[in-house]
C-alpha positions as CSV (number, residue, x, y, z in Angstrom):
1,X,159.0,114.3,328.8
2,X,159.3,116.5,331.6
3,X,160.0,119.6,329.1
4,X,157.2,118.6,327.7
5,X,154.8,118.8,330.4
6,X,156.7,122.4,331.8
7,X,156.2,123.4,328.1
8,X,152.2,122.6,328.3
9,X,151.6,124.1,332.2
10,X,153.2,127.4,330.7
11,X,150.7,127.9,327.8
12,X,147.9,126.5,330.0
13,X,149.1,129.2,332.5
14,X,149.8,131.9,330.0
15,X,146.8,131.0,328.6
16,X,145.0,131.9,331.8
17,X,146.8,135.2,332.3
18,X,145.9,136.3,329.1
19,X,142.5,135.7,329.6
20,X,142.0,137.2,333.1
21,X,144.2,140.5,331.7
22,X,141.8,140.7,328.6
23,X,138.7,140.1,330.4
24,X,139.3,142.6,333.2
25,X,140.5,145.1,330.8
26,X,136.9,144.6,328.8
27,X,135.2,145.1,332.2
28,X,136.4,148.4,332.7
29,X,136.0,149.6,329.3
30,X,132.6,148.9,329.4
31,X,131.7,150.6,332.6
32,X,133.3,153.4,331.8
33,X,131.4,153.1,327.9
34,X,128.3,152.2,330.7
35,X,129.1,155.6,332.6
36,X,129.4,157.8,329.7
37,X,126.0,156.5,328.5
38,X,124.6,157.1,331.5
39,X,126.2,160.8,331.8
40,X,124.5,161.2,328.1
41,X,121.3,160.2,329.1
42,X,121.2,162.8,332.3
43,X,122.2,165.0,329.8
44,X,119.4,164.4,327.3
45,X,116.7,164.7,330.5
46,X,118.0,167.8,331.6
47,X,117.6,169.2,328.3
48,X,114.2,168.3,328.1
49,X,113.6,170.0,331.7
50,X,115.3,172.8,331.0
51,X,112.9,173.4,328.1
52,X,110.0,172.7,329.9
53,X,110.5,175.1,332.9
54,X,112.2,177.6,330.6
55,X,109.7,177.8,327.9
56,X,110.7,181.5,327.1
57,X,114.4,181.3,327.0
58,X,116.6,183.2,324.2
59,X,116.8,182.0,320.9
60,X,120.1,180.3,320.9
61,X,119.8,178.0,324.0
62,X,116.5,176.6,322.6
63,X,118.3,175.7,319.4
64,X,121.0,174.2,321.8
65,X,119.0,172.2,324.2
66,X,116.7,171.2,321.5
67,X,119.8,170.1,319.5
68,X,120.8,168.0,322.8
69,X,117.4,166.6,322.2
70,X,118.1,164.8,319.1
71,X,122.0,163.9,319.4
72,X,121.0,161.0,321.3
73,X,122.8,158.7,319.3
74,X,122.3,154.9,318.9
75,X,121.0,154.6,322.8
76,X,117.2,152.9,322.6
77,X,115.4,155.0,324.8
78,X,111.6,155.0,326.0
79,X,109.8,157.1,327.9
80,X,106.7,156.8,330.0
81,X,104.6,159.3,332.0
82,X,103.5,159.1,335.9
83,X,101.1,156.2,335.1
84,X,103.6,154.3,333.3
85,X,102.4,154.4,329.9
86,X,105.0,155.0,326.9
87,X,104.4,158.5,325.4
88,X,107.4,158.0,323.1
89,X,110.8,155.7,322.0
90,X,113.5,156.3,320.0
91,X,116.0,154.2,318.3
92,X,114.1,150.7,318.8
93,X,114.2,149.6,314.6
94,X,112.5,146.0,314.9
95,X,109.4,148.1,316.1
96,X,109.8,151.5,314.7
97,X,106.5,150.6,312.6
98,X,104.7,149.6,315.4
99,X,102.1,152.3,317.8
100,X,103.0,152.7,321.6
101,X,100.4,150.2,322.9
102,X,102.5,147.8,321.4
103,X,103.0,144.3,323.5
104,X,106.7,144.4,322.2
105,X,107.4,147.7,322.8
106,X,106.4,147.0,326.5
107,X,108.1,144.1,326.6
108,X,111.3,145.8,325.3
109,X,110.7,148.5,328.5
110,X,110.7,145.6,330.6
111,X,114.1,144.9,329.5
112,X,115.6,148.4,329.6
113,X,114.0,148.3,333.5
114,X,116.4,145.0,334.1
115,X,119.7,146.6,332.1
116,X,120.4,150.1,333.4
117,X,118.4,152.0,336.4
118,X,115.8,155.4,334.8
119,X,116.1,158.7,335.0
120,X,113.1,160.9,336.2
121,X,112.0,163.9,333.9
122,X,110.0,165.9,336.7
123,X,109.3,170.1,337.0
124,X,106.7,171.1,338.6
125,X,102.9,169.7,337.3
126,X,104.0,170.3,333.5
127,X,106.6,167.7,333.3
128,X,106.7,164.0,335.0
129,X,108.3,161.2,332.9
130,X,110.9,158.5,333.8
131,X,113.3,157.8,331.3
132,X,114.2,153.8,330.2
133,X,117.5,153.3,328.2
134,X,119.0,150.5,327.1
135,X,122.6,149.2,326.2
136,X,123.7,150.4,322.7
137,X,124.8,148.0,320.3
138,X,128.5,148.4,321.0
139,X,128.1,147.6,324.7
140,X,125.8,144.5,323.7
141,X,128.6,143.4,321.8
142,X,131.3,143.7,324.8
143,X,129.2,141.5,326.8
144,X,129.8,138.5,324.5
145,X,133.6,139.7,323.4
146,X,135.1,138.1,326.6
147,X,133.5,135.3,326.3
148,X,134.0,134.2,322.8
149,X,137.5,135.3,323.8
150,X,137.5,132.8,326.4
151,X,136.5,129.9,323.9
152,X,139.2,131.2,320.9
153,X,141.8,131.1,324.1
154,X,140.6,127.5,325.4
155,X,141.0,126.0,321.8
156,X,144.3,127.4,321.0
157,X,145.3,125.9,324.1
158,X,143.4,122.9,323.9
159,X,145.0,122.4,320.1
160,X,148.9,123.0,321.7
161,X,148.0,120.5,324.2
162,X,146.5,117.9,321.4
163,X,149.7,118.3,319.4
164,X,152.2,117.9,322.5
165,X,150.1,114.6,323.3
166,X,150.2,113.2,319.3
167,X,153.8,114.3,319.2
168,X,154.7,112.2,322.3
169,X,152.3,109.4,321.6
170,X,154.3,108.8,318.0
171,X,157.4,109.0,320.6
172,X,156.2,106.1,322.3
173,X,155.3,104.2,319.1
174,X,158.9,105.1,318.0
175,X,160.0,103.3,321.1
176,X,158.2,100.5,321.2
177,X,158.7,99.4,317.3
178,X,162.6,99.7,318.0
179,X,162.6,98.1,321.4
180,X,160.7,95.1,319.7
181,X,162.7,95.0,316.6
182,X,165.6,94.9,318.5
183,X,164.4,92.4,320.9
184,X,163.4,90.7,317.9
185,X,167.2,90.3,316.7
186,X,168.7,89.7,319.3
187,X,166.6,86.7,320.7
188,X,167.2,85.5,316.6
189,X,170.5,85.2,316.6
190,X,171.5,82.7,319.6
191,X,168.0,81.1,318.6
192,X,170.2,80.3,314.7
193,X,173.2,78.7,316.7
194,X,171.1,76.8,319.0
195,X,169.6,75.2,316.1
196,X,172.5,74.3,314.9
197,X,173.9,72.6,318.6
198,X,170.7,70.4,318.0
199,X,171.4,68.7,315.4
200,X,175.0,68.1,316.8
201,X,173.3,66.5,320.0
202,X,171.6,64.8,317.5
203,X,174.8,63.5,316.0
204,X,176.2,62.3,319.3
205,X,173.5,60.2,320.1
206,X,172.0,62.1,323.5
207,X,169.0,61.0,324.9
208,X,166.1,61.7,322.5
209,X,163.8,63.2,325.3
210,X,166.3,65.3,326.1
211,X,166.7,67.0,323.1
212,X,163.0,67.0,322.5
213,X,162.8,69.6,325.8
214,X,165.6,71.3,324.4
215,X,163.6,71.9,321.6
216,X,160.4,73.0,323.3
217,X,162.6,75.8,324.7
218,X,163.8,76.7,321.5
219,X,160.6,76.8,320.4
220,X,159.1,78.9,323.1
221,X,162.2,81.2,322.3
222,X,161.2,81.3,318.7
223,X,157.6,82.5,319.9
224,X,158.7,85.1,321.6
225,X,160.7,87.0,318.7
226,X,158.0,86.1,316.7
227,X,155.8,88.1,319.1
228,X,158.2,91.4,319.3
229,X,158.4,91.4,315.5
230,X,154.8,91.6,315.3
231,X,155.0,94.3,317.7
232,X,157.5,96.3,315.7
233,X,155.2,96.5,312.7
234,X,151.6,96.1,311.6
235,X,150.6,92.4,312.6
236,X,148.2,90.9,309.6
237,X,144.8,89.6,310.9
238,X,143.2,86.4,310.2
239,X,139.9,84.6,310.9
240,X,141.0,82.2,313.2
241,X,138.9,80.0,316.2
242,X,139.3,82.5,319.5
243,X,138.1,79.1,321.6
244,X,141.2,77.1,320.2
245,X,143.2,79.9,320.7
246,X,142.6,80.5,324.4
247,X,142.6,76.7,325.4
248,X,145.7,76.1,323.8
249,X,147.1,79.5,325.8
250,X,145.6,78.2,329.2
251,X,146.9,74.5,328.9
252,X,150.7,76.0,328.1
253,X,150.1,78.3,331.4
254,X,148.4,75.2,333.3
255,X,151.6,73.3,333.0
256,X,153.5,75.6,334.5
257,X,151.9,76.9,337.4
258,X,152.0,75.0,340.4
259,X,148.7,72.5,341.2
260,X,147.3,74.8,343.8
261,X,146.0,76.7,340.9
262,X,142.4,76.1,340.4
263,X,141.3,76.8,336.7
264,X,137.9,77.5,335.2
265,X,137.2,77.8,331.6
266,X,134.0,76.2,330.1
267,X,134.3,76.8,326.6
268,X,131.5,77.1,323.9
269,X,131.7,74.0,322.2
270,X,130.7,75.5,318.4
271,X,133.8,77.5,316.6
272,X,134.2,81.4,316.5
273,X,136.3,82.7,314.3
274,X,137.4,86.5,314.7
275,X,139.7,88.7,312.8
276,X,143.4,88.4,314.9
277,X,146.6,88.2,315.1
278,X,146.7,85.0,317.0
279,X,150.2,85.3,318.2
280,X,149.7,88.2,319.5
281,X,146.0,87.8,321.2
282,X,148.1,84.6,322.8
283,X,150.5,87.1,324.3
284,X,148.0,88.6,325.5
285,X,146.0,86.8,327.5
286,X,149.3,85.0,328.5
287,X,149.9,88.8,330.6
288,X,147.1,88.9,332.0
289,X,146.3,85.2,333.2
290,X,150.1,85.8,334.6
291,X,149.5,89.2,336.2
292,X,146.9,86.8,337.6
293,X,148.9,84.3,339.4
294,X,150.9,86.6,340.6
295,X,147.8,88.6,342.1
296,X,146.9,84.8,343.4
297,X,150.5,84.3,344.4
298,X,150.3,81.0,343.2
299,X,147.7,79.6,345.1
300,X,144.0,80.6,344.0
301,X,141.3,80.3,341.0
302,X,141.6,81.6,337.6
303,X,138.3,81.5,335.8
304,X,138.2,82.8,332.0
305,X,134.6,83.5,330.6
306,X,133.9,84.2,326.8
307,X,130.9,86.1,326.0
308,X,129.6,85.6,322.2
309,X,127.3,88.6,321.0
310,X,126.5,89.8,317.7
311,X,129.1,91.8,316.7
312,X,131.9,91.6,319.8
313,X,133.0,88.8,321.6
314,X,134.2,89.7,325.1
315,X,136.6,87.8,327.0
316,X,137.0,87.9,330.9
317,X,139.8,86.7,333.1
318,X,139.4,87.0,336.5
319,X,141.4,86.3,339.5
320,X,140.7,86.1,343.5
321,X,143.9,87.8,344.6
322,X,145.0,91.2,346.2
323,X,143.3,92.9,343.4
324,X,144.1,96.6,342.2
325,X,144.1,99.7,344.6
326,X,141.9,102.5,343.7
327,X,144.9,105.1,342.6
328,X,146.2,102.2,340.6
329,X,143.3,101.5,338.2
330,X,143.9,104.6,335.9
331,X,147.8,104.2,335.6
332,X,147.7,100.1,334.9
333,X,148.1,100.7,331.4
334,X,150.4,103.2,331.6
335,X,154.1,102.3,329.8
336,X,156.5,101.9,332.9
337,X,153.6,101.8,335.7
338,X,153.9,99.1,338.2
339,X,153.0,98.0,341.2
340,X,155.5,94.7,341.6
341,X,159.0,95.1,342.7
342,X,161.3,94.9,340.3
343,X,158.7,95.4,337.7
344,X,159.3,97.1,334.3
345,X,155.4,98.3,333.7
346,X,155.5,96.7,329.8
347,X,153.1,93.9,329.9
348,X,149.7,95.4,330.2
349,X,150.6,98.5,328.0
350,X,151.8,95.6,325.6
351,X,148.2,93.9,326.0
352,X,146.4,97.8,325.6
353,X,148.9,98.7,322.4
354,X,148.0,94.8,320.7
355,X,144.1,95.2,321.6
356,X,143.2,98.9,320.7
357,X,145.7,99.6,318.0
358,X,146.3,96.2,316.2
359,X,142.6,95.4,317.0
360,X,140.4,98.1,317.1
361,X,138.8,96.4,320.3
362,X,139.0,97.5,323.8
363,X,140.4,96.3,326.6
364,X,139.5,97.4,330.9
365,X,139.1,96.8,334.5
366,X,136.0,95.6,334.6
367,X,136.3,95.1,338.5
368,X,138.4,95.2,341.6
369,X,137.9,95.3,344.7
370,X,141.7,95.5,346.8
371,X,142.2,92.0,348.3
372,X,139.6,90.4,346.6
373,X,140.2,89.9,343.2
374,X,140.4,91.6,339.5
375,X,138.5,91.2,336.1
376,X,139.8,92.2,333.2
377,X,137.8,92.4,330.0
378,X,138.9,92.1,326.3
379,X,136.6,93.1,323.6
380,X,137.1,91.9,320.4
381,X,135.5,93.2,316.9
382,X,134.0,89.7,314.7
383,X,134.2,91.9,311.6
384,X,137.5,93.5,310.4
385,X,136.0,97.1,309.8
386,X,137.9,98.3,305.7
């Protein structure tokens, strides 16, 4: 486990790294690509000045400057005179077609004015122009490469992490189906021989009340290794009466703890039957009205609600104990979280593992308020869902 978790900080952490290095190293790669656009662009406006103020200058440094001129490469330029109207463009395709009064071609200038700062053209009263460039299509592009980087980086980590968290939640389920098999065979086999003692009490002639409570406790032990074998594999559902199920729960609990217990369940008096595993719903309810009277400490009110609706029926258990501090609530389902002493943290992941993956239903903390109570609240599906 804790391998694990070293395993998934270093690839969120190397993860990171990566990122920052490749980001950074983007950043100066495009300033200096920004630079060296800008350098070109100076260029290309000395050119035209140098033409302007040197009208008559030898043959071959007019073919150079003009050839300066038009290497400007893939840069979208415009260029406007003193009064701000565009007296030429280059290298804008989506409007090449269009004429210089153009409300797109000015609204293109606009950008170009927000993405890199112009360059005045001026010499004397023949020349005054300011220059507008834009980013080429390259740079465009290394404006979004860091961030899609960021999002291929994020869901190759995100994808480790979701295969370290399936790998160790199939641990868990490896645990718990041996644990409850086990549990399961070992409760079995004293349960065989003290069937078997029974009938030899039975023999001598002992008090026939006493073997009767005997067998209740037999019984209840048979119950039990009924409910870890369910656990250990994949429990068959049945429409059966929740209302019977849970009065029949409560009254076993009732007996058995204390009179200074108050109890309150009103239930519906017409039938509903849902698809369950009623041995194990039992079980369930069993934890919770216990984790209950432990909250209560024995001396306190239980009150279990059912709600019908149309396709859930919800079913609250609520105590007026020392309730649930607030750093507790998100671990209380955790396997091996507890907060009694001597606790082994089983029973509510037992009641979260029987509700949402035997059941497809849900089960929370509704409400708690520390040292006045917790509700808990089971939702159950009415249909099973093929």
């Amino acid at each position: 486990m804790g391998s694990n978790r070293l395993i998934k900080n270093l690839i969120l952490l190397g993860s990171f790294i990566i990122v920052i290095f490749i980001i950074w190293n983007t950043y100066v790669l495009f300033q200096s690509m920004k630079n060296e656009e800008r350098k070109k662009m100076e260029l290309w406006a000395r050119a035209q000045k140098e033409l302007a103020q040197n009208p008559n200058l030898e043959k071959d440094f007019g073919i150079l400057a003009f050839d300066v001129l038009q290497k400007i490469g893939s840069t979208p330029v415009i260029q406007v005179d003193k009064k701000g109207k565009i007296i030429d463009y280059k290298n804008i395709e989506w409007i090449q077609e269009l004429d210089k009064d153009s409300v797109g071609l000015y609204s293109k200038l606009e950008k170009f004015k927000s993405e890199n700062n112009p360059i005045k053209v001026i010499y004397k009263n023949i020349i005054n122009q300011t220059l507008y460039y834009g980013d080429t299509p390259l740079l465009k592009k290394l404006k979004i490469y860091p961030i899609a980087l960021l999002l291929i980086i994020f869901i190759f980590a995100f994808l480790i992490i979701f295969l370290f968290q399936t790998n160790k939640y199939s641990e868990q389920n490896k645990l718990w189906v041996g644990m409850a098999k086990e549990t399961a065979h070992q409760i079995s086999t004293p349960l065989t021989s003290l069937m078997g003692w029974i009938e030899v009490l039975k023999e001598k002639k002992i008090k026939r009340d006493s073997i009767l409570e005997i067998k209740k406790d037999i019984n209840r032990l048979e119950l039990i290794a009924e409910r870890f074998s369910k656990i250990g594999a994949s429990p068959k559902l049945e429409n059966e009466n929740i209302i019977d199920l849970i009065s029949k729960t409560l009254e076993y609990l009732r007996k058995r703890s204390g009179n200074k217990v108050t109890w309150k369940w009103n239930p519906p008096k017409k039938a509903i039957n849902i698809p369950m595993n009623s041995t194990l719903i039992s079980w369930t309810i069993e934890n919770i009205v216990k984790n209950g009277i432990d909250s209560i400490k024995g001396e306190g009110e239980i009150k279990i609600e059912l709600i019908n609706l149309n396709n859930l029926v919800r079913i609250l258990i609520s105590d007026n104990g020392v309730g649930i501090k607030e750093n507790a609530v998100s671990k209380i389902f955790e396997p091996g979280y507890t907060t009694k002493k001597g606790g082994w943290g089983l029973g509510l992941s037992l009641v979260e593992r029987i509700i949402v993956n035997f059941h497809k239903g849900k089960v929370i903390i509704k409400e708690t308020k520390f040292g006045k109570g917790t509700t808990f609240e089971i939702s159950l599906n009415k249909k099973l869902n093929h």
